[in-house]
C-alpha positions in Angstrom: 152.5 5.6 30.3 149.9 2.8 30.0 147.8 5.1 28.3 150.1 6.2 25.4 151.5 2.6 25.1 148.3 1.6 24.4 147.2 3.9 21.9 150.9 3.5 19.9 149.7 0.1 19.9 146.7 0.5 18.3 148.3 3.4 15.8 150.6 0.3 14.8 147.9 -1.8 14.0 145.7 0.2 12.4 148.7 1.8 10.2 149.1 -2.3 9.3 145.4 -2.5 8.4 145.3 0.4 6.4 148.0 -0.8 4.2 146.9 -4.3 3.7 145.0 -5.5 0.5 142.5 -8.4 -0.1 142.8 -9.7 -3.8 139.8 -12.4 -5.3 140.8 -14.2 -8.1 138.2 -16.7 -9.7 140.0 -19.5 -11.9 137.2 -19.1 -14.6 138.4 -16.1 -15.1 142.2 -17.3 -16.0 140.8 -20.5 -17.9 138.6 -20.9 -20.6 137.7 -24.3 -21.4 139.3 -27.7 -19.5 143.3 -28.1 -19.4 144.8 -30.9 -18.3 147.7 -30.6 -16.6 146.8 -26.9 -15.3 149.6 -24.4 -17.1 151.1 -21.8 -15.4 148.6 -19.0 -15.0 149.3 -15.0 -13.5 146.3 -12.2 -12.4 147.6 -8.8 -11.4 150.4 -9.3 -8.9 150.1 -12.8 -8.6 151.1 -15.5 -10.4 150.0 -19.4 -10.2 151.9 -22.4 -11.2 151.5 -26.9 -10.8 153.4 -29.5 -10.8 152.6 -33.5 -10.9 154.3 -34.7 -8.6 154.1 -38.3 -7.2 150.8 -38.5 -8.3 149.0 -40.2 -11.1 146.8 -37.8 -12.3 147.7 -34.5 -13.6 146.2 -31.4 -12.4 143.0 -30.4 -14.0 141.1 -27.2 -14.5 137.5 -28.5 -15.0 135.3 -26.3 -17.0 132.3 -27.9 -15.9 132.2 -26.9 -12.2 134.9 -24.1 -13.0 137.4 -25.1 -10.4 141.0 -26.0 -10.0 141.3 -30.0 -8.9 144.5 -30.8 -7.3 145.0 -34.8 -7.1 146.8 -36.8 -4.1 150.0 -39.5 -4.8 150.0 -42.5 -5.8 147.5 -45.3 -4.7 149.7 -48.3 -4.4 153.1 -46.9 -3.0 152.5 -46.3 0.8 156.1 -44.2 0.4 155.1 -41.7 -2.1 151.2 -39.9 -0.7 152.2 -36.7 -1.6 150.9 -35.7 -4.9 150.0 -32.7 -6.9 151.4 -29.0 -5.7 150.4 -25.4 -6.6 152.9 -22.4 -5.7 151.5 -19.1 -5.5 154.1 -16.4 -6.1 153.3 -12.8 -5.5 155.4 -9.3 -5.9 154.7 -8.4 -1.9 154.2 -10.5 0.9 151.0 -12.7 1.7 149.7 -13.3 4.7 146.7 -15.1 4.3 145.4 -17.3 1.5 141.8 -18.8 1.2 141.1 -21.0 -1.5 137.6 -22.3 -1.7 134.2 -22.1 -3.2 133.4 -25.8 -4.8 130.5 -27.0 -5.3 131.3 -30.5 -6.7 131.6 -33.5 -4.1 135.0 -34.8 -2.9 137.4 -36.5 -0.2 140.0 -33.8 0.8 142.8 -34.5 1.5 145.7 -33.5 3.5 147.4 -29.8 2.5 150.9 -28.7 3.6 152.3 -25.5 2.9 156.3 -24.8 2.4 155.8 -21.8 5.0 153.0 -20.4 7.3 150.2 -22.7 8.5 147.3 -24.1 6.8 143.4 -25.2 8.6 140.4 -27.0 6.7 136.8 -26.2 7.4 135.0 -29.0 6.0 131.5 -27.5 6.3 132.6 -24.9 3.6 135.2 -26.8 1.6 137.4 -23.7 2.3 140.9 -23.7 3.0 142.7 -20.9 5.1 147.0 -20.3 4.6 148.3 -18.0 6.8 151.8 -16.6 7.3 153.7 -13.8 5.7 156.0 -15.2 2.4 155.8 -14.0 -1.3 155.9 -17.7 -2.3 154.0 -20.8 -0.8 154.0 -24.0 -2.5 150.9 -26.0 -1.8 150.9 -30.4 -1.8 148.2 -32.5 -1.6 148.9 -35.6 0.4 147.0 -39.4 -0.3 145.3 -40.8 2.7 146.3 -44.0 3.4 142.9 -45.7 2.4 141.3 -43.9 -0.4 142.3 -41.1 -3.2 141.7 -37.7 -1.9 141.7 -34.3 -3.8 141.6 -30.8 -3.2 139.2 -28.6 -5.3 138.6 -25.2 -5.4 137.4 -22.1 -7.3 138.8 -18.9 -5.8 141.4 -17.5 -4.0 141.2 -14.5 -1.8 144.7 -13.4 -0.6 145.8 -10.7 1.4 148.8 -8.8 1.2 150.5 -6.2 3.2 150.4 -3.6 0.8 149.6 -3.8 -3.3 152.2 -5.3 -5.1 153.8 -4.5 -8.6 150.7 -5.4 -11.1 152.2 -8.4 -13.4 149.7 -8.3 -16.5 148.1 -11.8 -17.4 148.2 -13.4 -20.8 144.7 -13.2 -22.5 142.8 -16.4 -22.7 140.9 -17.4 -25.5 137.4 -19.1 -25.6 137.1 -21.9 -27.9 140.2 -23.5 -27.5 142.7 -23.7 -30.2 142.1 -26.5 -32.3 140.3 -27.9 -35.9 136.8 -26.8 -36.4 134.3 -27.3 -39.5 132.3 -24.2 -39.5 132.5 -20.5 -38.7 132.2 -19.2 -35.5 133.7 -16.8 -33.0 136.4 -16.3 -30.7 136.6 -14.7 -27.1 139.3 -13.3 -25.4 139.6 -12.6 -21.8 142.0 -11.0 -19.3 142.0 -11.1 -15.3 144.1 -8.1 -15.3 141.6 -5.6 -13.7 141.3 -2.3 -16.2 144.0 -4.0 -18.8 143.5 -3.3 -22.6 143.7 -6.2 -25.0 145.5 -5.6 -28.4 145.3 -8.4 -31.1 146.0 -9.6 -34.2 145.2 -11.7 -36.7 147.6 -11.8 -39.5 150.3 -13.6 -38.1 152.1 -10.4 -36.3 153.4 -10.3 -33.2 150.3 -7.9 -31.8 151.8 -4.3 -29.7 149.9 -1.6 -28.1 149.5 -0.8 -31.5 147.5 -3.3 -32.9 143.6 -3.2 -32.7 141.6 -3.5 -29.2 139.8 -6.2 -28.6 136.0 -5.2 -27.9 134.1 -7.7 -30.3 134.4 -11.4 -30.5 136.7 -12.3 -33.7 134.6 -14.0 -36.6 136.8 -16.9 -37.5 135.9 -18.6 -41.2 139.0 -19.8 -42.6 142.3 -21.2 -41.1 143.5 -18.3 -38.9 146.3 -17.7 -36.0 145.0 -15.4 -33.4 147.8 -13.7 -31.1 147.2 -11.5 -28.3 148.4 -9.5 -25.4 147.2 -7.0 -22.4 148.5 -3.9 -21.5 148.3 -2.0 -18.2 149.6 1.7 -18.1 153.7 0.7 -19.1 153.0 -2.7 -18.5 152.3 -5.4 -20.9 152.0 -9.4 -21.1 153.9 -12.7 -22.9 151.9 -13.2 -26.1 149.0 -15.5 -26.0 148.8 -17.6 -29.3 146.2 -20.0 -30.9 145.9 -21.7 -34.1 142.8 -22.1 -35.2 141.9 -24.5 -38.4 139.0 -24.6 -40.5 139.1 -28.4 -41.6 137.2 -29.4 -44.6 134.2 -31.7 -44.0 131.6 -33.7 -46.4 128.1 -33.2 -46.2 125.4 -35.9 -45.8 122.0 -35.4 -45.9 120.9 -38.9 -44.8 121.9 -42.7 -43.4 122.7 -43.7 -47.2 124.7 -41.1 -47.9 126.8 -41.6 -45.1 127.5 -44.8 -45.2 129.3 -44.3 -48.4 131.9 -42.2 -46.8 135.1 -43.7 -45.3 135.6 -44.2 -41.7 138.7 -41.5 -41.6 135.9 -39.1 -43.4 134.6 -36.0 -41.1 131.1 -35.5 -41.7 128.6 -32.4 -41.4 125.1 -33.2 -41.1 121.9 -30.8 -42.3 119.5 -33.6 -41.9 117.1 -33.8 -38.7 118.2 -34.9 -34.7 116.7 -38.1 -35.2 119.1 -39.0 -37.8 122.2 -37.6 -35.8 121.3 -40.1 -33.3 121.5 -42.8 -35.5 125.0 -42.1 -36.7 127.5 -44.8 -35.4 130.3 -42.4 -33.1 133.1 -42.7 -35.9 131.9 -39.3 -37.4 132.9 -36.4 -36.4 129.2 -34.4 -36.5 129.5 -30.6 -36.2 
């Protein structure tokens, strides 16, 4: 009987094993450029989301080191050290979460997770959640003498089987915003094998509308909309506004000092000049 417990045992386990699914996601890949505080993000089956909490800083995607930075509460009330949270939210269960891969220095501080248990290995920066729950909400606690944060790149979660695929917004790279010259937009979308469909006439874009495979020249004021589809699936619409300001050239010192300070400016002149420029212009 020993015998055939044993090896029921191990069917068991290896029935689990077979069904269970190891997801990476890489925050790059969901963020374009810096945003401060972090909005809510999705990838697949998973979705992310951040809240401020009793901290004073918001939490940050930063573009330069490509991670997420979560921020511990506030330095001077000794009754409020629990700061910024993140809740991960997936269609099946998790049971393990690792979040890691910075490469930027920083004091880490203390994670607790609304279910399951969380461990730290400070010679990798990674962190290590495991339980078995389709939510988990993440804090970052303050230590007592100094700020602490929590900073991280990636997350590689397993699940106990694949979940129902919940197709990201597309990003787009530049931000929206006001800019002086032509130039190109990039869209992006973590959803593995989804199509991008776009527009740019100011249409709500459907599985219709064009697919994305070239960056979009932009040269006048133009609103770019976009979603991804996946088989019957499809995403929110991402939107941005994009504004092609109007600027005045200079083609030396003289010239732009006769220009009021409220005045954008474009240069064509040499480096050296661009160096020379006090920081109220706006050089592009």
């Amino acid at each position: 009987m020993k015998k055939i417990f044993t090896l029921f045992v191990m069917g068991v386990l290896a029935i689990g094993y077979a069904f269970a699914d190891v997801t990476t996601i890489t925050f790059a890949d969901l963020y374009s450029s810096k945003v401060q505080p972090t909005t809510p993000t999705s990838s697949g089956a998973f979705s992310f989301s951040f809240a401020k909490g009793n901290s004073q800083t918001e939490p940050a995607f930063n573009a330069s080191y490509q991670e997420i930075r979560l921020y511990g509460g506030q330095k001077d009330n000794a009754e409020k050290y629990d700061g910024n949270t993140m809740t991960i939210t997936c269609t099946t269960a998790m049971t393990q979460i690792v979040l890691g891969g910075s490469t930027s220095s920083f004091t880490f501080g203390e994670v607790k997770a609304s279910e399951g248990t969380v461990t730290w290995d400070a010679s990798t920066k990674t962190l290590t959640w495991v339980g078995n729950a389709s939510t988990v909400t993440f804090t970052v606690y303050r230590n007592a003498s100094a700020p602490t944060q929590w900073r991280f790149k990636k997350a590689e979660i397993t699940t106990n089987g694949t979940g129902e695929i919940v197709v990201g917004k597309p990003t787009f790279s530049p931000a929206a915003g006001t800019y002086y010259v032509p130039f190109e937009v990039t869209l992006k979308n973590a959803t593995s094998g989804a199509t991008i469909h776009y527009t740019t006439d100011g249409t709500d874009p459907t599985t219709a509308s064009p697919v994305y495979a070239n960056p979009i020249a932009i040269n006048a004021t133009t609103t770019v909309k976009a979603i991804a589809a996946l088989d019957d699936k499809v995403s929110d619409i991402a939107v941005a506004e994009y504004v092609m300001g109007e600027s005045t050239e200079v083609a030396n010192i003289a010239a732009y000092q006769t220009v009021g300070d409220d005045t954008t400016v474009t240069k064509f002149s040499p480096d050296s000049m661009a160096r020379k420029l006090p920081t109220r212009a706006n050089l592009n």
